[in-house]
N, C-alpha and C positions, 0 to 999 in steps of 0.2 A: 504494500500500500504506500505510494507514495509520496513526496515532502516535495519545496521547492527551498527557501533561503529565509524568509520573514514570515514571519504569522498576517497571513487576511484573512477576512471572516465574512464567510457569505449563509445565507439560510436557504436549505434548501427544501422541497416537499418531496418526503421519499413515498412512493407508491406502496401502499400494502392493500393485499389482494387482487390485484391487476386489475382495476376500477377507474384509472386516471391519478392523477397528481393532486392530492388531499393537501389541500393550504391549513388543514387543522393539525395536522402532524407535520412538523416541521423540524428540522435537527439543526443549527449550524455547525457545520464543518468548516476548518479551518486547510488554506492552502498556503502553500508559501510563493511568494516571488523576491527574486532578489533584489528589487528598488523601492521597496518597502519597509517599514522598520513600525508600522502601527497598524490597529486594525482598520479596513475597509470593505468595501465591495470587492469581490473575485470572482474565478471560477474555483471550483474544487480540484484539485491538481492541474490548472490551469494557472496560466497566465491574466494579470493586472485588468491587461488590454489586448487583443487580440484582432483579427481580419474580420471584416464585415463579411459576412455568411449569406449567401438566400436558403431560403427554407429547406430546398431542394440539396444544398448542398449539407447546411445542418444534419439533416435526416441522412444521407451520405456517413456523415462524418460517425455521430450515433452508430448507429448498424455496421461500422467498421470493429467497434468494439469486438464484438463476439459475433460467435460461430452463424449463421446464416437463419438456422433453424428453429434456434431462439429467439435472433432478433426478428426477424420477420410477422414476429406475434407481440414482438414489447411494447411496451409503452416508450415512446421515444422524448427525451425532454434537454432542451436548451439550456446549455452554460457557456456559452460565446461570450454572453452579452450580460452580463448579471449585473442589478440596479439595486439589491440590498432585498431584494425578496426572493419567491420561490420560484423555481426556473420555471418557465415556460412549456408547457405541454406541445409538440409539436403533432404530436399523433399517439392517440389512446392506444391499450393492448388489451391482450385479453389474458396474456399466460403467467402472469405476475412478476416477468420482471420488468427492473426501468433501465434503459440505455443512455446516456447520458453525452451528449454532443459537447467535451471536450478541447478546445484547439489542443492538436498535438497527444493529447493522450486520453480518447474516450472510455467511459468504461460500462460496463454492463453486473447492476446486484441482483440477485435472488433477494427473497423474504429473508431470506436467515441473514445475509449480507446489507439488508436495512436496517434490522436489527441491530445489529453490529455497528454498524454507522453512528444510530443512535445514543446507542450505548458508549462508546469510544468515545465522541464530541461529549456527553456529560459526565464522563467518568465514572458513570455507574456501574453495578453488576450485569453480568451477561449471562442471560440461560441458554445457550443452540441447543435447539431440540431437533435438530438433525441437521443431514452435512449440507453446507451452507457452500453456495459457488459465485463467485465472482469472476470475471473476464477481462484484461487490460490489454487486448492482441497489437495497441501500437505501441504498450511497452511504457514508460514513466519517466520522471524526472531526477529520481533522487528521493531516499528517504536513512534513515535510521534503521538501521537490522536490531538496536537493542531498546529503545527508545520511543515507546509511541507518541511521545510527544515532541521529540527535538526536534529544529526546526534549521539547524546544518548542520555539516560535518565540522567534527573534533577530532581529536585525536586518538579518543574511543569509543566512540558508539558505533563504528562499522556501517558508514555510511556505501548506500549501496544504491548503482541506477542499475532496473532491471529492463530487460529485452521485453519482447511479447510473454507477456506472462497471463496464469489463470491463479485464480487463490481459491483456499478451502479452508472451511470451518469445520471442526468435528466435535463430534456432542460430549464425548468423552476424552477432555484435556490430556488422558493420560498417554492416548495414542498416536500424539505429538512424537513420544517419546524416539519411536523409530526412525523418527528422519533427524537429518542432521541441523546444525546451526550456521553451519558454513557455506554464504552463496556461492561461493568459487567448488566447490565439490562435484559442479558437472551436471545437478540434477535438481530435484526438490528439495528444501530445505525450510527448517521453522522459522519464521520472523514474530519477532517481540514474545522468544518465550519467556517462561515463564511471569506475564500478566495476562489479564483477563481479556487481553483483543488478542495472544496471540493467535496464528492461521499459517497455513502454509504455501509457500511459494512454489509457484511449477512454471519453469520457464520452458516456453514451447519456439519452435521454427515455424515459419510462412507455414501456415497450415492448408493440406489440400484432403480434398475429401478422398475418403477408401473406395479402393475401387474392388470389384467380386469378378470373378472368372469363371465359366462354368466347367465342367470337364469334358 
């Protein structure tokens, strides 16, 4: 999950039940940019300010998040252009998750990953009651591998920018235990364990779909 350089603070309306963008449920989440030093208006892993977008391309940008067959049913919502309130619905879904129109790094939560969001921005307790999927296929900016809250790299928090990646929540913290902590290991590994948002990271390549043979 990733960071930029300065805390901005935008609100966003995360989707639960694939019903549209509920302005009643709102989380702020915090992103960073590097010419910032106080809170404002953002995107969520976006940038300050960003290209002016048409709608067409927004939604574009959205559904590049994840896999085809998910977004194709999401709920799609605007963070290009954020004014201090909840992003913009660009088009309802029906399969409950929200794709989220990013510059440069959009992404796509399940229920259990708004959850999460939730929870993470107020620092409350987190229940997953089951495995929770997230999607970042253009990959991020930077964040803290130990740290859910830092906001740059140090000289130890194992500051890390990740490729196209997917994240998972699992309902039983203990089964963290098998993957490693180390992004450089070549594979999946945990971020921010031991606290209550950790998840795990899976970095993937240009992904193409499977293809079947007959005999």
């Amino acid at each position: 999950m990733n960071r930029h350089a300065a805390k901005t603070f935008v609100s966003i309306g995360l989707l639960i039940g694939g019903i549209g963008l509920n302005p009643s449920f709102q989380v702020t989440c915090f992103a960073q940019t590097p010419d910032t030093a106080s809170p404002s208006s953002a995107s969520v892993h976006g940038s300050k300010s960003g290209p002016k977008l048409s709608k067409a391309q927004k939604i574009a940008l959205a559904m590049s998040a994840g896999p085809a067959e998910i977004t194709k049913n999401a709920t799609l919502a605007d963070m290009t252009e954020m004014s201090g309130g909840p992003p913009k619905e660009l088009r309802a879904g029906t399969n409950g998750w929200v794709c989220y129109a990013v510059v440069n790094q959009p992404m796509c939560l399940d229920k259990e990953w708004q959850k999460w969001a939730a929870a993470w921005m107020s620092k409350s307790p987190l229940q997953i009651e089951g495995t929770g999927i997230a999607y970042m296929l253009k990959g991020d900016n930077g964040a803290s591998n130990t740290d859910p809250y830092a906001t740059a790299a140090t000289a130890s928090n194992e500051w890390v920018v990740s490729p196209a990646h997917l994240m998972l929540l699992l309902p039983d913290a203990k089964m963290l235990d098998a993957y490693p902590t180390d992004p450089k290991n070549g594979g999946p590994w945990v971020m921010w364990k031991g606290t209550p948002y950790a998840h795990i990271m899976v970095p993937v390549s240009a992904t193409r779909p499977a293809t079947m043979q007959s005999k």
